[in-house]
N, C-alpha and C positions, 0 to 999 in steps of 0.2 A: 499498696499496689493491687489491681483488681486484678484477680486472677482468672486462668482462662476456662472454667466454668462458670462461670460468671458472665464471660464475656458473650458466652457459646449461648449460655439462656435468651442473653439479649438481644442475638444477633437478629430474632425475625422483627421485634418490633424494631431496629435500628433500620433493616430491608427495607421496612413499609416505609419510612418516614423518610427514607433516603431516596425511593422510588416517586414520592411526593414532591418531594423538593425538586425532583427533572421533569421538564415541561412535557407532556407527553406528546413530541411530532413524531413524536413517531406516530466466479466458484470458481499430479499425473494420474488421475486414479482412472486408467481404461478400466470400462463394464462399469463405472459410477457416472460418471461427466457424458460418458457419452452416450447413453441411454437412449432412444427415440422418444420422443416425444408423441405422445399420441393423447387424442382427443375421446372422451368418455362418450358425448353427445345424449347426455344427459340433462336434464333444464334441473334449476335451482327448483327447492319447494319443498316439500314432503316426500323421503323417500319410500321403502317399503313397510315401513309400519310407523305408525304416530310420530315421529320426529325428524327433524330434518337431513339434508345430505351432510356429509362431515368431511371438512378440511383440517388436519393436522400437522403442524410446523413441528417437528421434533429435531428438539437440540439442547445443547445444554445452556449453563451461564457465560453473558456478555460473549456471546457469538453472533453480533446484529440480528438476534431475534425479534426483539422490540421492534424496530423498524418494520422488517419484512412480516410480525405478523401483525403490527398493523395498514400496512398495505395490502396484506389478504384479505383480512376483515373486511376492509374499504373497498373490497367486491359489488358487494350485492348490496343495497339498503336494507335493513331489516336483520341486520348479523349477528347470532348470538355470538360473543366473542370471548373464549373461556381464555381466559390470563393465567398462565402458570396453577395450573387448579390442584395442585402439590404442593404450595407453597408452604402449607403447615407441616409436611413434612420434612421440613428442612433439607437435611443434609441429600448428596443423592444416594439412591436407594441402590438397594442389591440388582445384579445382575441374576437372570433367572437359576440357576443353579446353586446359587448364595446358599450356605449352609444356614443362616439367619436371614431370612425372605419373608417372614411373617408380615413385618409391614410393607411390603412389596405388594403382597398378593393384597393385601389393606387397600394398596393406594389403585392397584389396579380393578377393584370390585366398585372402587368409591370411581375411575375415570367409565368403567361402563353401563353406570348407572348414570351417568353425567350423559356421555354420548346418546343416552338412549332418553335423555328428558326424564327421567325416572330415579330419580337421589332416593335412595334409600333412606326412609327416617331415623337411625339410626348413624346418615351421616347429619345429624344436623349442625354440630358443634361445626364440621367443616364447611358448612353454607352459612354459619355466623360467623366465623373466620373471615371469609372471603368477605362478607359485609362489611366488616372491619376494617379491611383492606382500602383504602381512598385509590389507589392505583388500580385493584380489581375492575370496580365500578365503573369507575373514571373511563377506563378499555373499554368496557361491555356496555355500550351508549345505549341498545337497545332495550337491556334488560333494565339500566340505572332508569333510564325515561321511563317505563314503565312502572316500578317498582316505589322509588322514591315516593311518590306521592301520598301514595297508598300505605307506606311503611312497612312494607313488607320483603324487604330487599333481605333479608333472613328468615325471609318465609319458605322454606324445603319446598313446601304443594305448590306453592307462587311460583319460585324459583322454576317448575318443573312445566309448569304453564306457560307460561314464555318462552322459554326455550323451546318447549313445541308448536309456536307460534312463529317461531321466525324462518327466513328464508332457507338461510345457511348455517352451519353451525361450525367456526373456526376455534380452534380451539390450539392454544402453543405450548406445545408437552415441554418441561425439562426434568431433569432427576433421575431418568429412565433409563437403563440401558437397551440400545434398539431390537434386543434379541423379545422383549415386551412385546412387541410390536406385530408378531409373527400372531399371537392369540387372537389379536382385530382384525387383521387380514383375512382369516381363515372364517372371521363369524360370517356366515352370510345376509345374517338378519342387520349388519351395517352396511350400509351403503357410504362408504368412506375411502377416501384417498391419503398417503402420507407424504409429503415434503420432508426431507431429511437433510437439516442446514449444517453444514459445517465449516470449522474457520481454523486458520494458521493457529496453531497451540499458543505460540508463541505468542502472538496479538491477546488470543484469549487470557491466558496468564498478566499478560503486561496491566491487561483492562481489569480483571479480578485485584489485582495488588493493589487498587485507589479505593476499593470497597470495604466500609466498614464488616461486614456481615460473612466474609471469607476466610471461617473460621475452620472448616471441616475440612480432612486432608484430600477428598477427594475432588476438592475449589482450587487449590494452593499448593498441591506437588507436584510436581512437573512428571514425574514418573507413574503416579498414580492418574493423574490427568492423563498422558499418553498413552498408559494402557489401555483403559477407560475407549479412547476415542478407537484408538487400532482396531478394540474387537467393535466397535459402533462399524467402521468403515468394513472390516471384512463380512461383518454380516450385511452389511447395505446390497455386498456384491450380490449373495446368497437369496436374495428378497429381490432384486431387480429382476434376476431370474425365473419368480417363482411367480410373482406379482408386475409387470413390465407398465401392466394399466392405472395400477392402486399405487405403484411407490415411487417416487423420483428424489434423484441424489442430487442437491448443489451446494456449489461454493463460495462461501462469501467474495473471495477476491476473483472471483471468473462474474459471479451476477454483476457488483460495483463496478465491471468494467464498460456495459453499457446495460445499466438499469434498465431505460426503459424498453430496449430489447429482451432483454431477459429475462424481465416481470411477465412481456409479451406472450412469451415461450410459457410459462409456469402456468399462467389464466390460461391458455389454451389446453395446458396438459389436465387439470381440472372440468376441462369443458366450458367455459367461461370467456369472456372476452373485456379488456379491460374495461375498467370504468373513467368515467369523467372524476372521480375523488380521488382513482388512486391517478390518476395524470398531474392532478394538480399537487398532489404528495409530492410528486418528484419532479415539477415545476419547481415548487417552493426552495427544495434543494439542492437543485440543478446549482445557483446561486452559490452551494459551497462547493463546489466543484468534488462529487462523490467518488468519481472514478481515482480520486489519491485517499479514499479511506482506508482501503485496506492495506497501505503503507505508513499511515501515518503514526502505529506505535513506534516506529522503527525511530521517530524523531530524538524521544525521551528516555528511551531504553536504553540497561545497561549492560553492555556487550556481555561482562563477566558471567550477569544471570541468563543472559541470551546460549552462551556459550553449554552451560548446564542444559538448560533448558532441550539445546539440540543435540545432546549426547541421547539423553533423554526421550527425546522424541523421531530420531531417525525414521524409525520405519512410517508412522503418520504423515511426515514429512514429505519422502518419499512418495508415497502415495498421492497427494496432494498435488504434485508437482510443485513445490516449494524451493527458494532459494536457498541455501546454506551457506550464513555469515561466516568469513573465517578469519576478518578482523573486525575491530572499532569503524575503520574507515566504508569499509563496505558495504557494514550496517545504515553508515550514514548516507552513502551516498545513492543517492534516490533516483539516480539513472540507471542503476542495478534494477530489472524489474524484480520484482517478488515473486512474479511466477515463470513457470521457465518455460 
């Protein structure tokens, strides 16, 4: 029997390989949902020093990130598009007060040298990582077009070239707790915006449970997961406040309700206006009719772990404006909407 360190060493390359094998096509919380939308009126380009403006999707695992940040990338042509650039850190990282934060402040030295086109040599093991990565690449068309050819796609100085070559630089955080979040806001020398995605625990949980590589407890416990998000959602309030222009809060099951409205709303709050690629993203899967994705764990799910789940997750829930199963039947029945 393979025991679970064992299982836990293999989890990243079983991630990579499992991330390969899917095709890559790829929102009650007043003071989050309802935030104004306002417009930066900013152009794409170079912002205030050598590298580009910066878009950040922050959120954790199998929360329709994939999707949405590749529908942001598919903004602008020319997108450096940073793919989970934590991924070597596996599990998610401390929250900033963490009595054990070493690799915290690790991971966040190593994302604002990223932001800034400026990788420190020093990260190079994690820029041959991400080379390693066929999913990374595969994301980041601009930097792989460029890189490939030349062999230099685990080149740190290449790597840093590029990215201050390109338009925009979107970039999709997970691992982090959002309280990280407050150090970027406050730099002035970034010129950057955050997107802050979040999704029904319970979908996320359902969706984590088919993945090999959902070993670490803070993937796979519903109580450590919901704590996790509660303090994500009550600081999001705290930063909407502080930041109204740099931070916006959405939901997965509020955007899938009418995508291309509320892609509409997101490009605008960025300053951006959509593109013809991301129109045809969601041409393509218009076809699966998206406005039932965010109901559709509810299919396969089984009440009993549903049941935990939402003891467990009450106050997120809440927040959310989320439904609360209180049988099998209700669960099932899909004229129940999900959001209230």
């Amino acid at each position: 029997m393979i025991s679970k360190k064992v299982i836990l060493l293999l989890a990243p390359v079983a991630f990579c390989l499992y991330l390969i094998s899917v095709p890559y096509k790829s929102t009650k919380g007043e003071g989050l949902l309802n935030n104004e939308t306002r417009v930066t009126n900013e152009s794409a380009g170079l912002a205030k020093n050598n590298f580009p403006r910066i878009i950040i999707l922050w959120t954790s695992w199998r929360s329709g990130s994939t999707y949405m940040g590749r529908l942001l990338a598919s903004g602008l042509p020319d997108t450096f598009f940073s793919l989970e650039p934590l991924h070597k850190w596996q599990g998610r990282l401390a929250a900033i007060n963490h009595e054990n934060n070493t690799a915290t402040s690790e991971a966040m030295k190593f994302i604002r040298g990223l932001l800034r086109c400026s990788i420190d040599s020093s990260y190079d093991s994690h820029v041959l990582h991400q080379s390693k990565c066929p999913f990374y690449l595969k994301a980041n068309v601009f930097l792989y077009r460029n890189c490939r050819e030349v062999n230099q796609c685990a080149n740190t100085t290449f790597v840093n070239e590029i990215c201050q070559r390109a338009n925009i630089h979107v970039m999709k955080l997970l691992r982090l707790s959002l309280k990280w979040a407050w150090s970027l806001l406050e730099d002035d020398d970034l010129d950057l915006q955050i997107i802050y995605l979040a999704r029904d625990p319970r979908a996320v949980l359902k969706s984590r449970s088919i993945v090999p590589w959902c070993g670490h407890k803070t993937c796979w416990d519903p109580k450590t997961v919901c704590s996790l998000l509660e303090d994500d959602l009550q600081e999001a309030k705290k930063i909407i406040r502080k930041f109204p222009k740099k931070f916006k809060f959405i939901q997965y099951e509020k955007v899938f309700s009418d995508l291309l409205k509320n892609l509409e709303d997101i490009m605008s709050f960025v300053g951006l206006k959509m593109s013809d690629a991301q129109r045809r993203i969601i041409a393509k899967n218009n076809g699966k009719n998206t406005t039932d994705f965010p109901s559709r764990w509810r299919a396969e799910a089984d009440f009993g772990q549903v049941a935990i789940q939402q003891r467990e997750c009450q106050k997120p829930l809440s927040e959310l404006g989320l439904r609360i199963f209180n049988s099998n039947d209700e669960l099932l029945n899909m004229q129940l909407p999900l959001v209230l």
